[in-house]
Backbone as CSV, one residue per row, in Angstrom:
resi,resn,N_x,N_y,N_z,CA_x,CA_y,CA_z,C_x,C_y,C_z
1,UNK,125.713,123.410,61.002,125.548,122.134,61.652,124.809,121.184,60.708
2,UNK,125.316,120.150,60.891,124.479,118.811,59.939,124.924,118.753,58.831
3,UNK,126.759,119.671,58.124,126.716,119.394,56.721,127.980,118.196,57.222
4,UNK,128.183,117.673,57.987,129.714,116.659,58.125,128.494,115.348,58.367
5,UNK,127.415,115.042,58.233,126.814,113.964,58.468,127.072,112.861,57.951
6,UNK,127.164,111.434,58.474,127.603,109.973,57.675,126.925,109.744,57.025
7,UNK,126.974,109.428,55.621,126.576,108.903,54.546,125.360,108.275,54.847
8,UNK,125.404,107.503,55.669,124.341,106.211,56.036,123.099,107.032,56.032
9,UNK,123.096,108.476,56.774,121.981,109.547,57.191,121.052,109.895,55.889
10,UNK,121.502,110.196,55.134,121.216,110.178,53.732,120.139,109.732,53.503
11,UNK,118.779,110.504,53.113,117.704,110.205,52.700,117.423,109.928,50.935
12,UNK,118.770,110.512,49.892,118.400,110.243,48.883,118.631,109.101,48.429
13,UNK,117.373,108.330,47.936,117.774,107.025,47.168,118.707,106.409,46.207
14,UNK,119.338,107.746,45.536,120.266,107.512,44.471,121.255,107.108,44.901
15,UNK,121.864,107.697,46.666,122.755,107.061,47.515,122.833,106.141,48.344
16,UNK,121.545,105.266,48.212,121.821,104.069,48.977,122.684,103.685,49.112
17,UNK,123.008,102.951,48.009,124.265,101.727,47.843,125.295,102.070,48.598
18,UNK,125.902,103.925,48.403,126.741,104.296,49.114,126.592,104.009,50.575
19,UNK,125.705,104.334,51.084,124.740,104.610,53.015,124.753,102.743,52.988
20,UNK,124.584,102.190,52.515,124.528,100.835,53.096,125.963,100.124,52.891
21,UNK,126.874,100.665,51.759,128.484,100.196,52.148,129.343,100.746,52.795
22,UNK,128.846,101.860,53.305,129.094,102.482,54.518,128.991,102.129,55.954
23,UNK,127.551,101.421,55.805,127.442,100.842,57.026,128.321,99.633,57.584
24,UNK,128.378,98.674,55.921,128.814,97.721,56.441,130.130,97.453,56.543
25,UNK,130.935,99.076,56.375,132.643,98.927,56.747,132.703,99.950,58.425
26,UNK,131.452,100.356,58.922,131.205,100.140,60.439,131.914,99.368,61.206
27,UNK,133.063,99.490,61.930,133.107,98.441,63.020,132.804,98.815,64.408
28,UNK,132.509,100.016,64.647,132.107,100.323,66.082,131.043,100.078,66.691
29,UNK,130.428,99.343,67.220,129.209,98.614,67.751,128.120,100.135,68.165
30,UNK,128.713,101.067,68.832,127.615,101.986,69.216,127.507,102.354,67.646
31,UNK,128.068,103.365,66.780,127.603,103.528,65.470,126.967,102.722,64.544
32,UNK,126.725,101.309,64.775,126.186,100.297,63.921,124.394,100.518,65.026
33,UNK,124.712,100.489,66.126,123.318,100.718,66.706,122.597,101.839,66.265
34,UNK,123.408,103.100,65.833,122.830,104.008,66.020,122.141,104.210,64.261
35,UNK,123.207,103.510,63.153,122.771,103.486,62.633,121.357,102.553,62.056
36,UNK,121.221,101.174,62.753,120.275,100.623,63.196,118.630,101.343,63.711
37,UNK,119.291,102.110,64.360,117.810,102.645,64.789,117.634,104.186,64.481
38,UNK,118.149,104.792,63.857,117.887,105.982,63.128,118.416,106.358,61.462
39,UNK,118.811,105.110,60.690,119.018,105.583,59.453,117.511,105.916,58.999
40,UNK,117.140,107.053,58.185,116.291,106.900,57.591,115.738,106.046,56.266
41,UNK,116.552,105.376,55.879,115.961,104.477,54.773,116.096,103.155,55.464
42,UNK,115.034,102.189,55.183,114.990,100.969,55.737,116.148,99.909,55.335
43,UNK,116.704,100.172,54.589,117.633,98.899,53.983,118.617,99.638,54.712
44,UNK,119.292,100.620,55.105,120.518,100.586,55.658,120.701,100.731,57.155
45,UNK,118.801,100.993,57.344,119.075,100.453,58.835,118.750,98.477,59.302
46,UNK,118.719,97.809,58.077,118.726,96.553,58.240,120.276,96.402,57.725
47,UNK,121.273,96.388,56.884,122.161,96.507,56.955,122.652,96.628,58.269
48,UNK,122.820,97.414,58.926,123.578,97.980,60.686,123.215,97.183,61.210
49,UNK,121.479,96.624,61.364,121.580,95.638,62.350,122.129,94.083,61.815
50,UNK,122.003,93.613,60.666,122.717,92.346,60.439,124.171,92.292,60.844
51,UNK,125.039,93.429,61.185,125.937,93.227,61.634,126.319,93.373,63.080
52,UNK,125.084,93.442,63.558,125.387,93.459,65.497,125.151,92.358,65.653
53,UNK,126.350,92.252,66.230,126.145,90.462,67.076,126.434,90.654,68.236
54,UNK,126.296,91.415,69.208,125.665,91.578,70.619,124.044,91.758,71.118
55,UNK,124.179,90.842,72.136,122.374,90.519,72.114,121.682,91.767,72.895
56,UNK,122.568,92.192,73.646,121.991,93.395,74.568,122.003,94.647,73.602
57,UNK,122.874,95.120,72.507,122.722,95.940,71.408,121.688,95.155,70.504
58,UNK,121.338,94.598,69.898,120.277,93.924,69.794,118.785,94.073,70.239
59,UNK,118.735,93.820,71.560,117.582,94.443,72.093,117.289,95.948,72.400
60,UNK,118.153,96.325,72.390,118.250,97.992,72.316,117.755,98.446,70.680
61,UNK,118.199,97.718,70.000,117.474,98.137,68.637,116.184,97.679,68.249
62,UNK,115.593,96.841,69.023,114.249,96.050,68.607,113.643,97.063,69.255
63,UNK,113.826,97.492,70.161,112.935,98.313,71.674,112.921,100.171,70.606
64,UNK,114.081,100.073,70.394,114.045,101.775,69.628,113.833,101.977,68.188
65,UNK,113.986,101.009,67.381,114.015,101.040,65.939,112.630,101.391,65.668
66,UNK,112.979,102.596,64.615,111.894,103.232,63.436,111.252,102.275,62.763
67,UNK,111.723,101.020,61.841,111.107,100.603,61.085,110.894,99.340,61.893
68,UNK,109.676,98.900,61.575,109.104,97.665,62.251,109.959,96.275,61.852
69,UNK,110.360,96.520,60.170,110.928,95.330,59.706,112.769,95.126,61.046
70,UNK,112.913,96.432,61.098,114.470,95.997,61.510,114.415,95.738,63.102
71,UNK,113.444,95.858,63.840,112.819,96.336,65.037,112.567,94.893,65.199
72,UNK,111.749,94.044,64.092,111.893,92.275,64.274,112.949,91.629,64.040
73,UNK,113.648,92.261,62.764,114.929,91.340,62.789,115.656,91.531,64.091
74,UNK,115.905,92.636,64.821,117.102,92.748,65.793,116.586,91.364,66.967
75,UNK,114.967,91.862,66.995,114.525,90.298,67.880,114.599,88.955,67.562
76,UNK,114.009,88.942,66.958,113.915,87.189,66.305,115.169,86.924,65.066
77,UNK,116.026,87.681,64.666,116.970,87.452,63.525,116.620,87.183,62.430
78,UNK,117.171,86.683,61.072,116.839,87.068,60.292,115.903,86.265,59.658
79,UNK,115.122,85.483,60.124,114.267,84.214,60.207,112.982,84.811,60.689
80,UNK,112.984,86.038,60.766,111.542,86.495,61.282,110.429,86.935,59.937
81,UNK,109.179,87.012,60.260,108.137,86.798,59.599,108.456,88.328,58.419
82,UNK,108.004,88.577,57.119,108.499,89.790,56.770,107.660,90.700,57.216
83,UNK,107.777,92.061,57.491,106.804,93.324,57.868,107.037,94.203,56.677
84,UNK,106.283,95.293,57.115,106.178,96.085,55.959,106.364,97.456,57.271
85,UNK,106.472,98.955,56.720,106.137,100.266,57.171,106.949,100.550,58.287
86,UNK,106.888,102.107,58.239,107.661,102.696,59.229,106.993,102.918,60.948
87,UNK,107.535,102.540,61.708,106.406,103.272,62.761,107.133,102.879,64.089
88,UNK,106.996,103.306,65.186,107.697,103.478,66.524,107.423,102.152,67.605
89,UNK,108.141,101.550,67.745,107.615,100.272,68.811,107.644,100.297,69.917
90,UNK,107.695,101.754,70.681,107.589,102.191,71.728,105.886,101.729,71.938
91,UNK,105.574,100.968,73.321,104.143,101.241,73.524,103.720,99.924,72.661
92,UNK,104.065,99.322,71.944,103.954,98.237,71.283,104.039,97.053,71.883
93,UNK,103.601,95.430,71.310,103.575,94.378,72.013,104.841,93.853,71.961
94,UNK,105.457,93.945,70.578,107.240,93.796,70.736,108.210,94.273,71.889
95,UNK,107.520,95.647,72.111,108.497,96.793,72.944,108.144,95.972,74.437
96,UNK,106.830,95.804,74.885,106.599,95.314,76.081,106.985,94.190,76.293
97,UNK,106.987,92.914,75.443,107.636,91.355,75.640,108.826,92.118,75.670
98,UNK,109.752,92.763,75.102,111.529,92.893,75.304,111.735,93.513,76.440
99,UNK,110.863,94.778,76.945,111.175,95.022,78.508,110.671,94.115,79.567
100,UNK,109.914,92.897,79.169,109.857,92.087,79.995,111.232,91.134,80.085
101,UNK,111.957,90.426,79.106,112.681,89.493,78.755,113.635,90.368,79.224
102,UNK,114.582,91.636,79.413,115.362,92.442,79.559,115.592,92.551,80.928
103,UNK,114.338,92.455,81.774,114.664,92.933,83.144,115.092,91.824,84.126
C-alpha cells in the first residue's frame, strides 16, 4: 500500500516541479482540494489551491489546510498578507471567523 501514490504526495524536493505540474493538469475539483490541504510541500499545495475557483471548496481548504500560507490564500486570495510555517488552523482565529461566515 502507498507505492501507486500521485506525484503531488511526494516529499522529495528534487520532485517538485514534477508534484506541482501535476497538480496543475488536475481538473477534478475534489483532487485539487485534496491536494490543497494535504500535499506535503507548501508550493504544491498553493499550486492546487490557485486553481479552485469554487468558494465553498475554498473554504474547506482555509478551515483544513496544513500550511498557514495556503490556509490564507484559499481565504482572502492571492492578495493576502505573506505567512510563513507549517501548522493546523483548526482551533485558530482563521478557522473560527470561516465557521462563522460558513454557517
Amino acid at each position: 500500500m502507498g507505492l501507486l501514490k500521485p506525484i503531488w504526495m511526494t516529499k522529495n524536493l528534487k520532485k517538485r516541479d514534477k508534484a506541482i505540474a501535476a497538480v496543475q493538469r488536475l481538473e477534478d475539483a475534489i483532487q485539487l482540494e485534496n491536494a490543497a490541504i494535504n500535499a506535503p510541500m507548501e508550493a504544491v499545495a498553493q499550486a492546487a489551491c490557485s486553481r479552485i475557483m469554487d468558494q465553498a471548496t475554498l473554504a474547506e481548504v482555509a478551515i483544513h489546510a496544513s500550511w498557514r500560507r495556503v490556509a490564507t490564500q484559499a481565504a482572502f486570495g492571492s492578495s493576502a498578507p505573506p505567512t510563513c510555517g507549517r501548522y493546523q488552523t483548526k482551533g485558530t482565529s482563521l478557522h473560527r471567523t470561516l465557521l462563522r461566515y460558513s454557517e
